[in-house]
TIKEVEX-928011 format. One record per residue (C-alpha): residue in three letters; x, y, z; residue number from 1. Coordinates in nm, 4 decimals, padded with zeros to 6 digits. Last residue first. Layout:
BEGIN
pt aa:ALA	px:X	py:Y	pz:Z	i:NUM $
...
This chain:
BEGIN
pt aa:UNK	px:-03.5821	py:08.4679	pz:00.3319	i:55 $
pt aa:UNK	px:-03.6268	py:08.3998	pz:-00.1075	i:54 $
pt aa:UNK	px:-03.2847	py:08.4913	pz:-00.1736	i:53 $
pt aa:UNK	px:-03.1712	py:08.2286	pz:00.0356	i:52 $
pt aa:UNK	px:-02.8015	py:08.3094	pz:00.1841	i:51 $
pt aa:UNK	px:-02.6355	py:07.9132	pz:00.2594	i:50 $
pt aa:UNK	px:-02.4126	py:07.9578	pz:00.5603	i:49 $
pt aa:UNK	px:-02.0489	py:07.8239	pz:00.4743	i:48 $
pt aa:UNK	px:-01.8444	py:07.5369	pz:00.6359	i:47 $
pt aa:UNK	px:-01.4860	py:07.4965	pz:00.6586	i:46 $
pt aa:UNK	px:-01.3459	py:07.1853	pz:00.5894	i:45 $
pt aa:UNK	px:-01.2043	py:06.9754	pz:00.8574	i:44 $
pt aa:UNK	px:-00.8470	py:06.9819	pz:00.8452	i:43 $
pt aa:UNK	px:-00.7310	py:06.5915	pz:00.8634	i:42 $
pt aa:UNK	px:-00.5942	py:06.6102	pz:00.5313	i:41 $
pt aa:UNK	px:-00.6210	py:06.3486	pz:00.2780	i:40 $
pt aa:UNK	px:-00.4362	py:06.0968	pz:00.1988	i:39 $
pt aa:UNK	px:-00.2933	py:05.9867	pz:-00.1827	i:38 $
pt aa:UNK	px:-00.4202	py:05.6194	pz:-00.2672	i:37 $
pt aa:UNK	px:-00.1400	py:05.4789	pz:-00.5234	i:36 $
pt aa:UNK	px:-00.2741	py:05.4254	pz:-00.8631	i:35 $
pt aa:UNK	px:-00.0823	py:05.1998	pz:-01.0918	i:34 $
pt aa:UNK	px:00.0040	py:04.9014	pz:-00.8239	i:33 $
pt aa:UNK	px:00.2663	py:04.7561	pz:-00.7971	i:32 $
pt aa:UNK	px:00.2907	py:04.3793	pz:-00.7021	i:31 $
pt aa:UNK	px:00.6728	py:04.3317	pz:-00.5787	i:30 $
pt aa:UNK	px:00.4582	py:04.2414	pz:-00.2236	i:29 $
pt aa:UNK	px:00.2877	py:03.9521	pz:-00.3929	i:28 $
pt aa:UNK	px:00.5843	py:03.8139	pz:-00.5644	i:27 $
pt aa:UNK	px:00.7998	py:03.7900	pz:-00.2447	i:26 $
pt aa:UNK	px:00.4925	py:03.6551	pz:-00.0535	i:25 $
pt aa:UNK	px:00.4399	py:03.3994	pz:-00.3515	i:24 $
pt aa:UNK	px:00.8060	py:03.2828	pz:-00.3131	i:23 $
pt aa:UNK	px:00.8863	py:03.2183	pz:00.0235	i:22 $
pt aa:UNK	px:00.6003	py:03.0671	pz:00.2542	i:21 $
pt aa:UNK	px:00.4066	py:02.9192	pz:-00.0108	i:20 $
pt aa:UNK	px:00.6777	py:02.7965	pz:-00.2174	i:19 $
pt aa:UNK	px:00.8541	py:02.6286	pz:00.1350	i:18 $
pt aa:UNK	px:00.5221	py:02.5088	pz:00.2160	i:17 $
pt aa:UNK	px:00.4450	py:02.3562	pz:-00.0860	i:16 $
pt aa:UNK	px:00.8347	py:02.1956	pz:-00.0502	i:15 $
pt aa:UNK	px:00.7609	py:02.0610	pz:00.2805	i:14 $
pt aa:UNK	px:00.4558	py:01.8442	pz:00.2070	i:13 $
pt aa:UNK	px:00.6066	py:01.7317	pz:-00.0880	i:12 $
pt aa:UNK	px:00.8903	py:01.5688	pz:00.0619	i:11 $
pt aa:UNK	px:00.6341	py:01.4254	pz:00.3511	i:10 $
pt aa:UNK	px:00.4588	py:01.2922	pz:00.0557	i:9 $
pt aa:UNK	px:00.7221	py:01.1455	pz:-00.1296	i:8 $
pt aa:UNK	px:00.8493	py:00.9561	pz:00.2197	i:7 $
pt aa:UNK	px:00.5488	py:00.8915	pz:00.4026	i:6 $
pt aa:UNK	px:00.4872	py:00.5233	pz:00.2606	i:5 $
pt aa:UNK	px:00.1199	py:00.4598	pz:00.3750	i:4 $
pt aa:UNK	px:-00.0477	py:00.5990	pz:00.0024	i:3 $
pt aa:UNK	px:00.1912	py:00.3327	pz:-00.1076	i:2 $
pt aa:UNK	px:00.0000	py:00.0000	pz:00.0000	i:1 $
């Protein structure tokens, strides 16, 4: 019965965690992205009372 036999699995085991561990992080976080979010001031705008014509 091979599916008991640890040894290729065990082997495989470690190297999916080695790729998932090392190489898609390090591909992920090279991802660049084309529009970088700018931040906005903390300054509350200043508000302005409305004149009705009408009052």
């Amino acid at each position: 019965m091979p599916q008991l036999n640890p040894t290729p699995w065990l082997a495989i085991l470690v190297f999916t965690w080695l790729v998932f561990l090392i190489i898609i992080p390090t591909k992920v976080m090279a991802h660049a992205y084309p529009n970088e979010p700018t931040t906005q001031s903390t300054e509350k705008p200043k508000k302005e009372a409305w004149t009705w014509s009408w009052y």
